[in-house]
PyMOL commands that place a pseudoatom at each C-alpha (Angstrom):
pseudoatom trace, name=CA, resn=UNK, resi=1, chain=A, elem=C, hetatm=0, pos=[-38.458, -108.742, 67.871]
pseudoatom trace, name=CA, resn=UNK, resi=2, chain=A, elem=C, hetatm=0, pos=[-39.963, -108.475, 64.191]
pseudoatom trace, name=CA, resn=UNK, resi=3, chain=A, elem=C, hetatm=0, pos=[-40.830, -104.613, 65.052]
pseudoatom trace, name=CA, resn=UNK, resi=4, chain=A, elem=C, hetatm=0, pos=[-36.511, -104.203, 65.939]
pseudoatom trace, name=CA, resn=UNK, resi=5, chain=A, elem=C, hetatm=0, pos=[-35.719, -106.755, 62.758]
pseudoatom trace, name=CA, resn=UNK, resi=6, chain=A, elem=C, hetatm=0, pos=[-38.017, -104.083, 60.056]
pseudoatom trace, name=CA, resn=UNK, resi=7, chain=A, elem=C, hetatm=0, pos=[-35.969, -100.910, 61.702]
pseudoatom trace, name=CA, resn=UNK, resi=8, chain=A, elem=C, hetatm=0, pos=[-32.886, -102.613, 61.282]
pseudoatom trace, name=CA, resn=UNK, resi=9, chain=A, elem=C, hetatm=0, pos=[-33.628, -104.094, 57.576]
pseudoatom trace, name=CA, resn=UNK, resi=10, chain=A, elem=C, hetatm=0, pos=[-35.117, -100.228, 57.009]
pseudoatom trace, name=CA, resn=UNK, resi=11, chain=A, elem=C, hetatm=0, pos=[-32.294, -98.605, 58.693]
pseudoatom trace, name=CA, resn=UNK, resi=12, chain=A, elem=C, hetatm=0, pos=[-30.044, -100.334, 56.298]
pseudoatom trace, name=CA, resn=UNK, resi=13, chain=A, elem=C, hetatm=0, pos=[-31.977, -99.898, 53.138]
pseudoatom trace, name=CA, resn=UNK, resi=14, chain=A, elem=C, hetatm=0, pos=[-31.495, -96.444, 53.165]
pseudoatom trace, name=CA, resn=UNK, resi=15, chain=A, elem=C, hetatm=0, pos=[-28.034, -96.262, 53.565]
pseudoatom trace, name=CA, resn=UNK, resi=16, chain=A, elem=C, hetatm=0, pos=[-25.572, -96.454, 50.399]
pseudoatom trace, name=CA, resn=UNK, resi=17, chain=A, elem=C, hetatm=0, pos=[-21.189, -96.262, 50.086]
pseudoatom trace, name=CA, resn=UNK, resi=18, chain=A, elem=C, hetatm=0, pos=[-19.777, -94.438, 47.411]
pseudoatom trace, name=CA, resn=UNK, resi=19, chain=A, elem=C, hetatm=0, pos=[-15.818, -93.364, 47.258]
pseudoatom trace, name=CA, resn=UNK, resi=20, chain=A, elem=C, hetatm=0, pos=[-15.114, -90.374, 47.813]
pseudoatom trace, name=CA, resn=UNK, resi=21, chain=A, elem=C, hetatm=0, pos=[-13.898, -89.875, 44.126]
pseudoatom trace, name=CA, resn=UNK, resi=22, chain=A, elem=C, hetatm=0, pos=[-17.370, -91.018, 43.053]
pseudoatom trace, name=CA, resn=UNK, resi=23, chain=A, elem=C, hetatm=0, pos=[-18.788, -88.507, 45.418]
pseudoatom trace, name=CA, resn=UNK, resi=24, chain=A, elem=C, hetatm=0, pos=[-17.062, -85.607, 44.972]
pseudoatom trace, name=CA, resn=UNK, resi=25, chain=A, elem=C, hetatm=0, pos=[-17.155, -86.389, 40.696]
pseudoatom trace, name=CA, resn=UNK, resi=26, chain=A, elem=C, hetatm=0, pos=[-21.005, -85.659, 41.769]
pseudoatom trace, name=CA, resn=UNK, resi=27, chain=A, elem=C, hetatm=0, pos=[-21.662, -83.915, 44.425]
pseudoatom trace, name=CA, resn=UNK, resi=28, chain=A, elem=C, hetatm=0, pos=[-24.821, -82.151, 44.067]
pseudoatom trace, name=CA, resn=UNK, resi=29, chain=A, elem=C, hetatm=0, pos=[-26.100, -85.998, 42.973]
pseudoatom trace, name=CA, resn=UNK, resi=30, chain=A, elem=C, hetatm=0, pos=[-24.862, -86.684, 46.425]
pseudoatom trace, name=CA, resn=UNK, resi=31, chain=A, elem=C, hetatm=0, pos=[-26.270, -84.214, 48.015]
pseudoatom trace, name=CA, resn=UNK, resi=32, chain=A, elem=C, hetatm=0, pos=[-29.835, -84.250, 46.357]
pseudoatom trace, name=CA, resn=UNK, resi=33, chain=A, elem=C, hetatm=0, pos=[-29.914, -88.547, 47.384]
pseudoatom trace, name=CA, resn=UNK, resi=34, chain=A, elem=C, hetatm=0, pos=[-29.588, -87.293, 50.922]
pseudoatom trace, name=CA, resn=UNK, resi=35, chain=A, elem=C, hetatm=0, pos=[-32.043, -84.277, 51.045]
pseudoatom trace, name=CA, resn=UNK, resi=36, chain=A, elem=C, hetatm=0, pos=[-34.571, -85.526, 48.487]
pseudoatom trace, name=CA, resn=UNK, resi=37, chain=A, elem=C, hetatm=0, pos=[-34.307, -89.280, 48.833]
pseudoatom trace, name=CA, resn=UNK, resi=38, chain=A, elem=C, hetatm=0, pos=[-33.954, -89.541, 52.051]
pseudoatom trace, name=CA, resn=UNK, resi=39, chain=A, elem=C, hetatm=0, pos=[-30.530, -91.830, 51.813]
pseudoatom trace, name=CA, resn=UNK, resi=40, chain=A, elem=C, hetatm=0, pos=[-27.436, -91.886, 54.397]
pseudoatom trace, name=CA, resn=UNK, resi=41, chain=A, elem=C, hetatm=0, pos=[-24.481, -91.823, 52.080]
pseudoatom trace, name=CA, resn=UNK, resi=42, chain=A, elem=C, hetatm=0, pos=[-21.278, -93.734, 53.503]
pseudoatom trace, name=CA, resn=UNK, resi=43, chain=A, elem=C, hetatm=0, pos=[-17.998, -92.249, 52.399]
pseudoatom trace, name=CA, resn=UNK, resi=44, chain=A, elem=C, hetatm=0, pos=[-14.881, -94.857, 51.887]
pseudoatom trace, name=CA, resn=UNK, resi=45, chain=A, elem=C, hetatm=0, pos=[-11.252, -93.982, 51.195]
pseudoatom trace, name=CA, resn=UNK, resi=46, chain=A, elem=C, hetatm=0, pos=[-9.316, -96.965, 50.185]
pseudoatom trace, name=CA, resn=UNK, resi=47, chain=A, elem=C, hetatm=0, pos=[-12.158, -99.612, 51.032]
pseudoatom trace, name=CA, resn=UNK, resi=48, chain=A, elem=C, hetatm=0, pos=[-12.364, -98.244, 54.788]
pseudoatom trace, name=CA, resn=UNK, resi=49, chain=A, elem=C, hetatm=0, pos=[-15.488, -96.253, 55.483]
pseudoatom trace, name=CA, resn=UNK, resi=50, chain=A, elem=C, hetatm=0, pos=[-14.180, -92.257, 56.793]
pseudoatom trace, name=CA, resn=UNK, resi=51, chain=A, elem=C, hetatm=0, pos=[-17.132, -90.168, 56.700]
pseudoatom trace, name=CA, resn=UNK, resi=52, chain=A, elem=C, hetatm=0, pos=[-20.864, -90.052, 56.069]
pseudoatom trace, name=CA, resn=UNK, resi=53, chain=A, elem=C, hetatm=0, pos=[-23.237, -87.256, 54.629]
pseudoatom trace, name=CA, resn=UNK, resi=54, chain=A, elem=C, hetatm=0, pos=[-26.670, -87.095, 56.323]
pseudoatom trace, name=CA, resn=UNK, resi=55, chain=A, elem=C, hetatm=0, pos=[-29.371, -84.971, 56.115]
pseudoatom trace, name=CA, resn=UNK, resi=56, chain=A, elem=C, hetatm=0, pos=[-30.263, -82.111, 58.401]
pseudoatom trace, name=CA, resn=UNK, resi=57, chain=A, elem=C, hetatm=0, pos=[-32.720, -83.840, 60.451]
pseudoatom trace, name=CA, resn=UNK, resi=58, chain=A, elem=C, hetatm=0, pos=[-30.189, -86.807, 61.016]
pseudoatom trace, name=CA, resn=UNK, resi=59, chain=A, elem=C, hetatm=0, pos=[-27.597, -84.522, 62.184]
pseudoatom trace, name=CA, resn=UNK, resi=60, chain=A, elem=C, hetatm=0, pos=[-30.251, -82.332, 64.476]
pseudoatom trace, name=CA, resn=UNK, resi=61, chain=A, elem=C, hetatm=0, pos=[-31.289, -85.951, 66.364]
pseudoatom trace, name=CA, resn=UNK, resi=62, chain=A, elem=C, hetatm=0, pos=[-28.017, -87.050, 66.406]
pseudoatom trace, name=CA, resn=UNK, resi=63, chain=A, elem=C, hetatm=0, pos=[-27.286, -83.835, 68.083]
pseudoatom trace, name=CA, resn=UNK, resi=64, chain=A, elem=C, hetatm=0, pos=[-30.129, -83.815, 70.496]
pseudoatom trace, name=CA, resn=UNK, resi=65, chain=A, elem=C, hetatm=0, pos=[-29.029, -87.525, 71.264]
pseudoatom trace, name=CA, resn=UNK, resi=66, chain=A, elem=C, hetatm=0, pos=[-26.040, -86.242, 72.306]
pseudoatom trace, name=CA, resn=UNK, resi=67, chain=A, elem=C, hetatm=0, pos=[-27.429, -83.051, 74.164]
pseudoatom trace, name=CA, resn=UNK, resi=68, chain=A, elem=C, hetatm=0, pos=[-29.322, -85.774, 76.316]
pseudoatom trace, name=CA, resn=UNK, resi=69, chain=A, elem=C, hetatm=0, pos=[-26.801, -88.128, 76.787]
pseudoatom trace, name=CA, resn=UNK, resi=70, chain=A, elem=C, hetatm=0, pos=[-24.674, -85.022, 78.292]
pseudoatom trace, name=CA, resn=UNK, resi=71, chain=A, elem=C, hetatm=0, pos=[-27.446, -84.034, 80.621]
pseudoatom trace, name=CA, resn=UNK, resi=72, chain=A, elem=C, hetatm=0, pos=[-27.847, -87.515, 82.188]
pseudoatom trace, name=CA, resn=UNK, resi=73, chain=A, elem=C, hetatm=0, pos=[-24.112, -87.473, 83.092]
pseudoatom trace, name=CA, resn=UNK, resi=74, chain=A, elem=C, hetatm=0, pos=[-24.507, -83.864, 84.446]
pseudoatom trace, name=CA, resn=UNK, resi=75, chain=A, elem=C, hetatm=0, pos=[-27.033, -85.280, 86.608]
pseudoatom trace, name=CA, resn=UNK, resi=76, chain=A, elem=C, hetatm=0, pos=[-25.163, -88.386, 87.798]
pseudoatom trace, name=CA, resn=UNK, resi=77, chain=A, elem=C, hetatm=0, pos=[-22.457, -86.347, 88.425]
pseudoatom trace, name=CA, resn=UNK, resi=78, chain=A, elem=C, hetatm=0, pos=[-24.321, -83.832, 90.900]
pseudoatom trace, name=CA, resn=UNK, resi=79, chain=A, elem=C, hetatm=0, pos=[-26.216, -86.532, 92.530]
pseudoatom trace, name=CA, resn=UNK, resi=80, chain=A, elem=C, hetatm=0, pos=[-22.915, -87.975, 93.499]
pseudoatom trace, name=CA, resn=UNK, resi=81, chain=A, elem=C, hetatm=0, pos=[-22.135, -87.151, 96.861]
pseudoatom trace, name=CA, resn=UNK, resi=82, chain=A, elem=C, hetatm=0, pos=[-18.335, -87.136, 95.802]
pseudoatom trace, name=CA, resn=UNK, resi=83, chain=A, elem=C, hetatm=0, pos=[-18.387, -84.827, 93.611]
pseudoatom trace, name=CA, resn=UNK, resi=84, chain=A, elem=C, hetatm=0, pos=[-19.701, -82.035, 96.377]
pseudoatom trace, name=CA, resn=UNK, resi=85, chain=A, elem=C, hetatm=0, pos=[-16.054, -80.726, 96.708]
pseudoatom trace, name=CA, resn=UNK, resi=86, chain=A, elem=C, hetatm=0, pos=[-15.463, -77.206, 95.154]
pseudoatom trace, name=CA, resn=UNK, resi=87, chain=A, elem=C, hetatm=0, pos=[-12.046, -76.954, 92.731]
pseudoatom trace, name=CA, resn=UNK, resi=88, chain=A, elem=C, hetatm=0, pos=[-10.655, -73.584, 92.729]
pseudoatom trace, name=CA, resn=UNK, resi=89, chain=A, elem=C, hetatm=0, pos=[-11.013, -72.260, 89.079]
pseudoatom trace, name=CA, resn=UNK, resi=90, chain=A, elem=C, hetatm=0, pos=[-6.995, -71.879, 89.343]
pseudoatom trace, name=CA, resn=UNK, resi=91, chain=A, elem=C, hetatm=0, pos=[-6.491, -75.770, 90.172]
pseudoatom trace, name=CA, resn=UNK, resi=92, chain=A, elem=C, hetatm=0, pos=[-8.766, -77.126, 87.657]
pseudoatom trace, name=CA, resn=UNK, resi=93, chain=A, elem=C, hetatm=0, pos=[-7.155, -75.170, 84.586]
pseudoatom trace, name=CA, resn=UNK, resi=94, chain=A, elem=C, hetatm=0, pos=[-3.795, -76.969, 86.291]
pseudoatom trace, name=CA, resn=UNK, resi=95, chain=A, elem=C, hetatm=0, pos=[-6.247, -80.354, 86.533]
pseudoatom trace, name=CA, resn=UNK, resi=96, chain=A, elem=C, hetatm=0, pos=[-7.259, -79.964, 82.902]
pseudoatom trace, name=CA, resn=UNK, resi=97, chain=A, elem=C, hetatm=0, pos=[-4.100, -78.524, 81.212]
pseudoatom trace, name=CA, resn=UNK, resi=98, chain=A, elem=C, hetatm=0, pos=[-5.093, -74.856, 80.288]
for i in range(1, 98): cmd.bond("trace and resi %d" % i, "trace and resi %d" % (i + 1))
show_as sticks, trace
zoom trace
């Protein structure tokens, strides 16, 4: 529980919210306290948080995350003996609105 608490405290250290006025006023500060630093930088409009910048290995794990999280449902999906029925390519642009 300790190990989860530091990752969490760490997780959160790192991570900073600046408007986007403030942020776009200095960008390439931005920008360098994300590639050099190492920071997460929060983006708020009006108080209400709208975007984040991150650096490139952030986005490249949050991507892979993603890549695996589509492969397990791929694979629960073929496993599923429901889902052996074959769609005519015609039907499922009708199915999917194309």
């Amino acid at each position: 529980m300790v190990t989860g608490l530091f990752a969490y405290v760490s997780y959160n250290s790192s991570m900073s919210e600046r408007r986007i006025s403030e942020a776009r006023e200095s960008f390439s500060t931005t920008i360098n306290r994300v590639t050099f630093g190492g920071e997460r930088v929060v983006l708020t409009r009006h108080g209400k948080r709208v975007a984040a910048v991150v650096s490139i290995e952030d986005l490249e794990l949050i991507e892979a995350l993603e890549d695996a999280r589509d492969l397990d449902d791929v694979r629960a999906a073929l496993a599923d003996p429901g889902n052996r029925e074959r769609i005519a390519w015609d039907d499922l642009k009708v199915q999917l609105g194309l």
